[in-house]
C-alpha positions in Angstrom: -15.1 -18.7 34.6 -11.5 -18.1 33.9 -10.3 -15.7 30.8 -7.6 -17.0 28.6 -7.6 -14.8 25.6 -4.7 -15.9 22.3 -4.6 -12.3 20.5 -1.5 -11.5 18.3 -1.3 -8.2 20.4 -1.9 -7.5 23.9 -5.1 -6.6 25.8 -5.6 -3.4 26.1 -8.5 -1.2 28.5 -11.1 1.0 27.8 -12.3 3.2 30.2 -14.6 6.4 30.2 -14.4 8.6 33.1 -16.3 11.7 33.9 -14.4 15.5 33.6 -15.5 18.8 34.6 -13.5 21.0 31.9 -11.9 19.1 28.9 -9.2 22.1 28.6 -8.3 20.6 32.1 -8.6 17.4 31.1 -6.3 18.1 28.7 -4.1 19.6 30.5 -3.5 17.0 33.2 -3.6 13.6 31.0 -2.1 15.4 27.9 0.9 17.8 29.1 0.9 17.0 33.1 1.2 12.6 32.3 2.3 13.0 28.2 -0.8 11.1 27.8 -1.3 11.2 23.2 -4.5 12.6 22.2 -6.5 10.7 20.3 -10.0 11.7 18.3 -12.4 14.1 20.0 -15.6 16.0 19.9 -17.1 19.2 21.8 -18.1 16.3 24.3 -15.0 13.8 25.0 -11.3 13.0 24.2 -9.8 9.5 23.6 -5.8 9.8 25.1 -3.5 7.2 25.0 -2.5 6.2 28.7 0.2 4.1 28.1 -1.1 2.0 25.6 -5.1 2.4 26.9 -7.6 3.7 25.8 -8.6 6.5 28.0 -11.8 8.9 27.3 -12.7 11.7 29.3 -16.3 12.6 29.0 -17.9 15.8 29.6 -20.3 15.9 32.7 -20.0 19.5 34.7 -22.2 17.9 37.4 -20.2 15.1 38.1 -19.2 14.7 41.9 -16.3 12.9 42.6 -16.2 10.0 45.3 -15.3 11.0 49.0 -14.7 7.1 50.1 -11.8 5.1 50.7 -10.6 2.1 52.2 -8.0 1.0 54.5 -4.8 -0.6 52.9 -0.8 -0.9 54.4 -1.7 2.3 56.7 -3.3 4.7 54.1 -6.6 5.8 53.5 -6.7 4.3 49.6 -9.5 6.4 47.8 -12.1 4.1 46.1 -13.1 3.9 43.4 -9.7 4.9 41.5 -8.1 3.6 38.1 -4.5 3.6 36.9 -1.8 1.7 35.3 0.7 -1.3 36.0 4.2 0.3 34.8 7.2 -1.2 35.2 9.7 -0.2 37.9 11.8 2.4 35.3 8.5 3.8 34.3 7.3 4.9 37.5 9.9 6.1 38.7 10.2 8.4 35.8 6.6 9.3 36.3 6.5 9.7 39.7 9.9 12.1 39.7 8.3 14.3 36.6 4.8 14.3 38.9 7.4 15.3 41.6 8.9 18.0 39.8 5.5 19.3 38.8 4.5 19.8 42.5 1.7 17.5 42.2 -0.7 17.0 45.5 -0.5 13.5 45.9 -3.2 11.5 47.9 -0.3 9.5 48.9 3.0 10.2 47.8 5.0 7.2 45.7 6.0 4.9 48.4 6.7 1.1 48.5 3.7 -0.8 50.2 3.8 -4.4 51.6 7.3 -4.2 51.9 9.2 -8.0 52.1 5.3 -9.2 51.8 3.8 -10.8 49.0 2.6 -8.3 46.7 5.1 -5.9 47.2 4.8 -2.9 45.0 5.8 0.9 44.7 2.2 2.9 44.5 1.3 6.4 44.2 -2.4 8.1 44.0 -3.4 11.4 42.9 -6.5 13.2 41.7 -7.1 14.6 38.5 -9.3 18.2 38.0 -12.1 16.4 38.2 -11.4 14.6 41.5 -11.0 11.1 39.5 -8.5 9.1 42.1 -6.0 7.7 40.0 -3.2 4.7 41.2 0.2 4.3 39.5 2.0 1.2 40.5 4.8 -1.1 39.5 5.8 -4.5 40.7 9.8 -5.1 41.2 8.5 -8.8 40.1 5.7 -9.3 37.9 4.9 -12.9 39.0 4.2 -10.7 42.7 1.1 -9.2 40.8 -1.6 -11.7 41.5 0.4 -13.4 44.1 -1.6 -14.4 47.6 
């Protein structure tokens, strides 16, 4: 079954993800990515990453994945989330997570270089240990490309 959805604005995700500490969580998607919060309770927060609709949800036993997978030499944590940027909006983000003196799990890089698919990709963790992927595509139509 293939999707083909006609909406007068664009798709948009939802996803709900785990967090140890909300102040943290705050922290990291609110002043660390300049992620807009949204409506909250003593349990969650709804952010705005770029354009999504992010929530983090309190769990203080939540354990973080420890797996990963092989991909273009690096050891790509799994599972992770993230965002499709374009090129000028990576770059911004991965110089200001730069600046900050972020620990990446692997530093902002091109990957499959002159291959299909070829794509400038960073990964990092937030407090909770939630692998996150930022990428960008130099050309979009390289996105599902096999």
């Amino acid at each position: 079954l293939r999707v083909a959805a006609v909406m007068e604005r664009p798709s948009r995700f939802h996803l709900a993800m785990p967090v140890h500490d909300l102040a943290a969580a705050r922290s990291f998607y609110g002043d660390l990515l300049g992620c807009a919060e949204g409506r909250s309770s003593d349990s969650w927060v709804d952010f705005d990453l770029y354009g999504h609709q992010f929530v983090a949800h309190l769990d203080a036993d939540h354990r973080p994945s420890t797996l990963s997978n092989p991909v273009d030499g690096h050891e790509v944590p799994v599972p992770h989330f993230g965002v499709l940027l374009d090129p000028g909006a990576w770059r911004a983000l991965a110089d200001r997570l730069v600046a900050a003196g972020v620990e990446f799990v692997i530093e902002p890089h091109t990957r499959f270089t002159g291959l299909v698919g070829e794509q400038s990709t960073m990964f990092l963790l937030d407090p909770s240990g939630n692998a996150l992927e930022f990428k960008a595509f130099a050309d979009d139509a390289q996105v599902f490309a096999r």
